[in-house]
ROZAMI-796388 format. One record per atom (N, C-alpha, C, O, CB): residue number from 1; residue in one letter; atom name; x, y, z. Coordinates in Angstrom, 1 decimal. Glycine has a CB too. Layout:
+-------+-------+--------+--------+--------+--------+
: torvo : tilum : lodren :     xx :     yy :     zz :
+-------+-------+--------+--------+--------+--------+
:   NUM :     a :     CA :      X :      Y :      Z :
...
+-------+-------+--------+--------+--------+--------+
end
This chain:
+-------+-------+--------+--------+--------+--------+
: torvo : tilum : lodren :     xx :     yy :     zz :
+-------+-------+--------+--------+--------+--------+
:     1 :     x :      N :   63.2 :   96.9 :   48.9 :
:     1 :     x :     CA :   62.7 :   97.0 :   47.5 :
:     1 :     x :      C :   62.5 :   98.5 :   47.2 :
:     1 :     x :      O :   61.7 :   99.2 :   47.8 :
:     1 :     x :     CB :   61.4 :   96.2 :   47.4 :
:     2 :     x :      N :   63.3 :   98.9 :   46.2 :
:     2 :     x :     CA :   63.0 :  100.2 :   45.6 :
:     2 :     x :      C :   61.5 :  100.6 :   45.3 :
:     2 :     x :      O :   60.8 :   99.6 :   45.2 :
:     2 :     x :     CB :   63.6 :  100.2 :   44.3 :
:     3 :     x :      N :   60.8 :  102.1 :   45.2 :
:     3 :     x :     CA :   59.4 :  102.0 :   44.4 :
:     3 :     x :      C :   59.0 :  102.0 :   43.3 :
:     3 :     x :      O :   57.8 :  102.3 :   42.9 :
:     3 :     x :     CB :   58.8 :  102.5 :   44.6 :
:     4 :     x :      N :   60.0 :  101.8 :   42.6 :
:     4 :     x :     CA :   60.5 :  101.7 :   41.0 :
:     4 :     x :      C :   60.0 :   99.8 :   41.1 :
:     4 :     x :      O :   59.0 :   99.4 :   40.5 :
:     4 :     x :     CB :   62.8 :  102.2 :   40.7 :
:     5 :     x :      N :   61.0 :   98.9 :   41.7 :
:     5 :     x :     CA :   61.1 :   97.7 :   41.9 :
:     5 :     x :      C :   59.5 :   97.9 :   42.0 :
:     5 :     x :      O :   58.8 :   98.2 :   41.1 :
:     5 :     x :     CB :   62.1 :   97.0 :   43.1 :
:     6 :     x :      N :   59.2 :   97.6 :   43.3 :
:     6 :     x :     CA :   57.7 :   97.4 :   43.8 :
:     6 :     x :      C :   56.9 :   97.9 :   42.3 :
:     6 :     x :      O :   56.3 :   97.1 :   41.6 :
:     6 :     x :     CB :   57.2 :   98.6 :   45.4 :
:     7 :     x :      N :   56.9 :   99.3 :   41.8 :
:     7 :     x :     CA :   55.8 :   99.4 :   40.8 :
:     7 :     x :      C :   56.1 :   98.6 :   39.9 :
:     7 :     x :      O :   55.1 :   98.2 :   39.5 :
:     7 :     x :     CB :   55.5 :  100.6 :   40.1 :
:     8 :     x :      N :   57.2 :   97.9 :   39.2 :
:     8 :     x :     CA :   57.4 :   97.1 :   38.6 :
:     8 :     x :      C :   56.9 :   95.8 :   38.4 :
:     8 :     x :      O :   56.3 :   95.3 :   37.4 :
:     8 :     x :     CB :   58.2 :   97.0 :   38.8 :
:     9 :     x :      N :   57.4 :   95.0 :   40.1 :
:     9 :     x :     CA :   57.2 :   93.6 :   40.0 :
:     9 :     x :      C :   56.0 :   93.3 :   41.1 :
:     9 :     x :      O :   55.7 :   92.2 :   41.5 :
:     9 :     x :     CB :   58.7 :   92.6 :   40.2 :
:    10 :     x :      N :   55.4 :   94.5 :   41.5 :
:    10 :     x :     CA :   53.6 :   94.5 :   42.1 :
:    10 :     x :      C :   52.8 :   95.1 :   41.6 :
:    10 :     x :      O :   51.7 :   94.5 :   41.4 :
:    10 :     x :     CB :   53.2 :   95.0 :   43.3 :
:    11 :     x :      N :   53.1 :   96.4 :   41.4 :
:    11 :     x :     CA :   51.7 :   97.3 :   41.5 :
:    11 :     x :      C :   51.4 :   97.0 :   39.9 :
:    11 :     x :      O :   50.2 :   97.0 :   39.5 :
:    11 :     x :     CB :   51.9 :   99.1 :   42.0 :
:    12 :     x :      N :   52.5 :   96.9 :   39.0 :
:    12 :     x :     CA :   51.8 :   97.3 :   37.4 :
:    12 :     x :      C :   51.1 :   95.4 :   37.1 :
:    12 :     x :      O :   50.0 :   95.2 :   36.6 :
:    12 :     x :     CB :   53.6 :   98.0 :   35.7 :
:    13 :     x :      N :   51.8 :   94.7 :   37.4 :
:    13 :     x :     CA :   50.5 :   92.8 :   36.8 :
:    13 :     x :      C :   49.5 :   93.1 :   38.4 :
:    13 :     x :      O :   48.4 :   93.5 :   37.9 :
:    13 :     x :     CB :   51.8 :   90.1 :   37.0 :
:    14 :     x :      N :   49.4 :   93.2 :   39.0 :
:    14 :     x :     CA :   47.7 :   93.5 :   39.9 :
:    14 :     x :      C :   47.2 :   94.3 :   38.8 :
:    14 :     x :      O :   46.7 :   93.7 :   37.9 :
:    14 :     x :     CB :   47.7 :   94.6 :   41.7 :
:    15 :     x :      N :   47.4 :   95.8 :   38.7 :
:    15 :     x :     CA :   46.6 :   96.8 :   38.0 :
:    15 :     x :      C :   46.2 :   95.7 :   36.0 :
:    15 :     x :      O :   45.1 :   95.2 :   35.4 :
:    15 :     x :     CB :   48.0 :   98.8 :   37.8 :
:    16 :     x :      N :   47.0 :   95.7 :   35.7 :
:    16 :     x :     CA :   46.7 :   94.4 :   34.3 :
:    16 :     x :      C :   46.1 :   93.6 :   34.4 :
:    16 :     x :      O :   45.5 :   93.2 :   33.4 :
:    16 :     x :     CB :   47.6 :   93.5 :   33.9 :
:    17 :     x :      N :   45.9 :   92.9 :   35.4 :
:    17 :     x :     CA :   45.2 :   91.6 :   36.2 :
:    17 :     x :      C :   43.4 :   92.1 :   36.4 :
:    17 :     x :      O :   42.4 :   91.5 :   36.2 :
:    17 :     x :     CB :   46.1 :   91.1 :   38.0 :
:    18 :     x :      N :   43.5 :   93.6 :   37.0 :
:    18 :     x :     CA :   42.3 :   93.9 :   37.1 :
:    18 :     x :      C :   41.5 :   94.7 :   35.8 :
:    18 :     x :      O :   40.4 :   95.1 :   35.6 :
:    18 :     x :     CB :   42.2 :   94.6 :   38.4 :
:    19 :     x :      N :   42.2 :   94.7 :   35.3 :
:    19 :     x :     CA :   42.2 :   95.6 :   33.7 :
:    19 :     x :      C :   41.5 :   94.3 :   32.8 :
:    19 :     x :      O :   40.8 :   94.4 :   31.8 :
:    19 :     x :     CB :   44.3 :   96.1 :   32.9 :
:    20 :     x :      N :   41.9 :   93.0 :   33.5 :
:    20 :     x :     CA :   41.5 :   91.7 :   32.6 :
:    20 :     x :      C :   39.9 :   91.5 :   33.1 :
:    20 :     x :      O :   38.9 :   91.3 :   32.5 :
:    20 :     x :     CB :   42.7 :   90.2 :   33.0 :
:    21 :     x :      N :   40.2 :   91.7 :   34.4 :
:    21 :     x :     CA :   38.8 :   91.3 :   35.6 :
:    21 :     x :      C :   37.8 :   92.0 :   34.8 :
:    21 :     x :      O :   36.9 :   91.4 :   34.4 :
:    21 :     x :     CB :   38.9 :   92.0 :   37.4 :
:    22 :     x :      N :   38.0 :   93.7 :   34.5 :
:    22 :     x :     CA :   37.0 :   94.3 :   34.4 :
:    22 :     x :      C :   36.9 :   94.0 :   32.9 :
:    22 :     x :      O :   35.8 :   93.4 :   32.9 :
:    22 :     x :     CB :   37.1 :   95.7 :   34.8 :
:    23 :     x :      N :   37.2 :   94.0 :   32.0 :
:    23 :     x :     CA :   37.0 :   93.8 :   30.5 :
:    23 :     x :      C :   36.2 :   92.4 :   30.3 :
:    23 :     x :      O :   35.3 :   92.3 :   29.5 :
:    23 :     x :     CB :   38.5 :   93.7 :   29.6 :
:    24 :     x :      N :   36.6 :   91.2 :   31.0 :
:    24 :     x :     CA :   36.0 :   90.1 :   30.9 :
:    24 :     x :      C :   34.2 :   90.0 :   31.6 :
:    24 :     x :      O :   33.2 :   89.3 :   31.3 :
:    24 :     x :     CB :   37.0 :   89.2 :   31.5 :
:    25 :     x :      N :   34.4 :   91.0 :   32.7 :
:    25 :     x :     CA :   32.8 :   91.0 :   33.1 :
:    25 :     x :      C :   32.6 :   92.0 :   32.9 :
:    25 :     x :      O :   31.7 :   92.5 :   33.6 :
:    25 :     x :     CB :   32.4 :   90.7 :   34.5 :
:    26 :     x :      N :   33.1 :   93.0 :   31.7 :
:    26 :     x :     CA :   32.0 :   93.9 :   30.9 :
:    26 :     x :      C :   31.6 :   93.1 :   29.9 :
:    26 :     x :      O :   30.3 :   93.1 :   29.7 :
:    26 :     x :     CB :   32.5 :   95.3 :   30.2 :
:    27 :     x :      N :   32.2 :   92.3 :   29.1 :
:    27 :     x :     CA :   32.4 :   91.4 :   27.9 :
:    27 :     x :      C :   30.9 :   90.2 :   28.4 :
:    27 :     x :      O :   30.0 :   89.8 :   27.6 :
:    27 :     x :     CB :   34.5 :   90.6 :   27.8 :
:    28 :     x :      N :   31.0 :   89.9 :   29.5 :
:    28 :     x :     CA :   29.8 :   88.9 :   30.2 :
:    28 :     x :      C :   28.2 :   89.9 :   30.5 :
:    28 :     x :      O :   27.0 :   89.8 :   30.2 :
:    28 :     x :     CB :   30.5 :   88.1 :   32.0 :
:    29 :     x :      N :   28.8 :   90.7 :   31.0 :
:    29 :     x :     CA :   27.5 :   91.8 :   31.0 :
:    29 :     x :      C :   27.0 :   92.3 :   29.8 :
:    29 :     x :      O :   25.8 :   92.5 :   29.8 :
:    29 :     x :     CB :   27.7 :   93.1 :   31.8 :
:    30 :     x :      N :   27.6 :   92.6 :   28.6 :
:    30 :     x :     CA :   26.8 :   92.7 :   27.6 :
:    30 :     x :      C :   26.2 :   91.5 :   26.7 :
:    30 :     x :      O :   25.1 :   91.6 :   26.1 :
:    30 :     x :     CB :   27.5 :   93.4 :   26.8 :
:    31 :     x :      N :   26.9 :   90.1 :   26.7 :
:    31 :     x :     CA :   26.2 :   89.3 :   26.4 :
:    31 :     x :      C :   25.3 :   88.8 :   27.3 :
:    31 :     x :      O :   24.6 :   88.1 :   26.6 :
:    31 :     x :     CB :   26.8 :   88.5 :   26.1 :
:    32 :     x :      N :   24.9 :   88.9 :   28.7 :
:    32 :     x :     CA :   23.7 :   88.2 :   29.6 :
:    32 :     x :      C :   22.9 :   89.6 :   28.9 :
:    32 :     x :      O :   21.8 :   89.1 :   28.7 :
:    32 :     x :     CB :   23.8 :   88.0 :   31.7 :
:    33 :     x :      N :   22.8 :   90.5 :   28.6 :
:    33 :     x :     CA :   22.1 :   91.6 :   28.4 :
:    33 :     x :      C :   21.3 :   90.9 :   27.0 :
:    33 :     x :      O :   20.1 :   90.4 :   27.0 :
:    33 :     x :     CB :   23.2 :   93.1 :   28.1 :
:    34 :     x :      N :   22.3 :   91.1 :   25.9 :
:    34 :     x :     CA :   21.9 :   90.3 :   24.8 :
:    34 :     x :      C :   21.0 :   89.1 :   25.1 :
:    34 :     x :      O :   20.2 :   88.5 :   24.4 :
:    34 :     x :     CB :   23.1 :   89.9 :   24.0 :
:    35 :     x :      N :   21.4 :   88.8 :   26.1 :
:    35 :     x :     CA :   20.3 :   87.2 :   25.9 :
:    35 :     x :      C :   19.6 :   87.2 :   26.3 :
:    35 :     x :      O :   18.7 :   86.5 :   25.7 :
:    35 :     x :     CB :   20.5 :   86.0 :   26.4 :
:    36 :     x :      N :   19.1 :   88.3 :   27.7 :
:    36 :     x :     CA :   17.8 :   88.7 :   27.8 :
:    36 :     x :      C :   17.0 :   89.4 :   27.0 :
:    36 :     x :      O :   15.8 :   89.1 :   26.9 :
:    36 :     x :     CB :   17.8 :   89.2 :   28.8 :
:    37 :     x :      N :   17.5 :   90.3 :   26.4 :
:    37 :     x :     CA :   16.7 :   90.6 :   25.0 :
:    37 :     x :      C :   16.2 :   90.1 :   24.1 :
:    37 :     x :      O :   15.3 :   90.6 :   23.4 :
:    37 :     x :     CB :   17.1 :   91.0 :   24.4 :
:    38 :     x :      N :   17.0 :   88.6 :   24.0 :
:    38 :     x :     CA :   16.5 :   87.8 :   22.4 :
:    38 :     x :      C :   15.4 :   87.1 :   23.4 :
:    38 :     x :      O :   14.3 :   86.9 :   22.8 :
:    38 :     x :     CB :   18.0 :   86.5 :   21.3 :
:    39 :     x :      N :   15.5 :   86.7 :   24.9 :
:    39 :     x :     CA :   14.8 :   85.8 :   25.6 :
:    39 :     x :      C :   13.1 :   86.6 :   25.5 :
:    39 :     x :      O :   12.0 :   86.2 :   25.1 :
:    39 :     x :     CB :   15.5 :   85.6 :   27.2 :
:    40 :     x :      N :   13.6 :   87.8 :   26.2 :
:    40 :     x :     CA :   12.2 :   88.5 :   26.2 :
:    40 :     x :      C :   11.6 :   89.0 :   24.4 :
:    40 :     x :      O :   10.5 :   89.6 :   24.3 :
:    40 :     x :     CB :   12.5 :   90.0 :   27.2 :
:    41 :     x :      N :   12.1 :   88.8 :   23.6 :
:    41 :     x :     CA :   12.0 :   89.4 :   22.2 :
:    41 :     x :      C :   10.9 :   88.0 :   21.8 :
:    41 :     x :      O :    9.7 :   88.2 :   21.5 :
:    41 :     x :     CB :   13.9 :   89.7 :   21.0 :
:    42 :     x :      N :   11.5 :   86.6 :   22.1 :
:    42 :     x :     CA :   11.1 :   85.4 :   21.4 :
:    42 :     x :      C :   10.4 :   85.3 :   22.6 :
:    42 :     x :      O :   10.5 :   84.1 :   22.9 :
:    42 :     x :     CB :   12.2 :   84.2 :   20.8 :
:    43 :     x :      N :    9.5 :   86.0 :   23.9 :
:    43 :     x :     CA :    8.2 :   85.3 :   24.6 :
:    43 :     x :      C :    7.3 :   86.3 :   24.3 :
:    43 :     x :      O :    6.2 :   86.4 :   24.8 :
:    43 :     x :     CB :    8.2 :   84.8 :   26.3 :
:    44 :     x :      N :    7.8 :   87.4 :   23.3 :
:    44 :     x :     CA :    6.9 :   88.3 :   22.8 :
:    44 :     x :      C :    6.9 :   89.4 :   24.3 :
:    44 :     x :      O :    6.1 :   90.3 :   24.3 :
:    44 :     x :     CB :    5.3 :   87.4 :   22.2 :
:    45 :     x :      N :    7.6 :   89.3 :   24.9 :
:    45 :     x :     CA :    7.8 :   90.9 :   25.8 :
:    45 :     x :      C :    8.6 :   92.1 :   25.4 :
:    45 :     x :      O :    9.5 :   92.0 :   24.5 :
:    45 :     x :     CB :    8.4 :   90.7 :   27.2 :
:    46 :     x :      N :    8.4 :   93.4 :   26.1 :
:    46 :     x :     CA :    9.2 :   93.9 :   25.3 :
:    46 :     x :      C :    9.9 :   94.8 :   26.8 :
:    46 :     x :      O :    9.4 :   95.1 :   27.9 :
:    46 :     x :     CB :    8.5 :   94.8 :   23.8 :
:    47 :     x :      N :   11.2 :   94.8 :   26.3 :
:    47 :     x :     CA :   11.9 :   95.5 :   27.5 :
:    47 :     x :      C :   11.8 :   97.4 :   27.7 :
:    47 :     x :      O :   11.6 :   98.3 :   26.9 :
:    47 :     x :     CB :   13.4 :   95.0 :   27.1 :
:    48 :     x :      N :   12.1 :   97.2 :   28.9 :
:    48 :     x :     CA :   12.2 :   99.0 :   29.4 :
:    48 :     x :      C :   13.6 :   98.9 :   28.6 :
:    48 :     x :      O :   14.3 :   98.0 :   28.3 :
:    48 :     x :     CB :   12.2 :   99.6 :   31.5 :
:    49 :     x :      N :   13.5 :  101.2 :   28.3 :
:    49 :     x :     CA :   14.9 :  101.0 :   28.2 :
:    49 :     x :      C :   16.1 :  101.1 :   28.8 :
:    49 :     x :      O :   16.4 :  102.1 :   29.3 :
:    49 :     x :     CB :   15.0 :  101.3 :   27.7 :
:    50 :     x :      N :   16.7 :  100.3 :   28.8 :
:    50 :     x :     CA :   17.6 :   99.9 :   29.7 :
:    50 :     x :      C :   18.9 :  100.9 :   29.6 :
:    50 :     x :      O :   19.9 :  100.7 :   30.3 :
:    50 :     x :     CB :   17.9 :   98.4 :   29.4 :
+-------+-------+--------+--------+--------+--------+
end
């Protein structure tokens, strides 16, 4: 396998695949963020800043 081939049909969908990984559990980390905010907002606490 060429390293043309290899970056082709390995290295570039892994690197995309983790490009997905990380966007989806930033995308989850700002909504659990948000939820703890509205959670602590509606028991009347107030958060450090984060």
């Amino acid at each position: 396998m060429s390293a043309k081939n290899y970056r082709d049909k390995k290295a570039l969908p892994l690197v995309e695949k983790f490009k997905e990984v990380v966007k989806n559990l930033t995308i989850k980390c700002v909504q659990l963020k948000e939820q703890r905010q509205e959670a602590d907002h509606q028991s009347g606490r107030t958060t450090s800043a984060d």
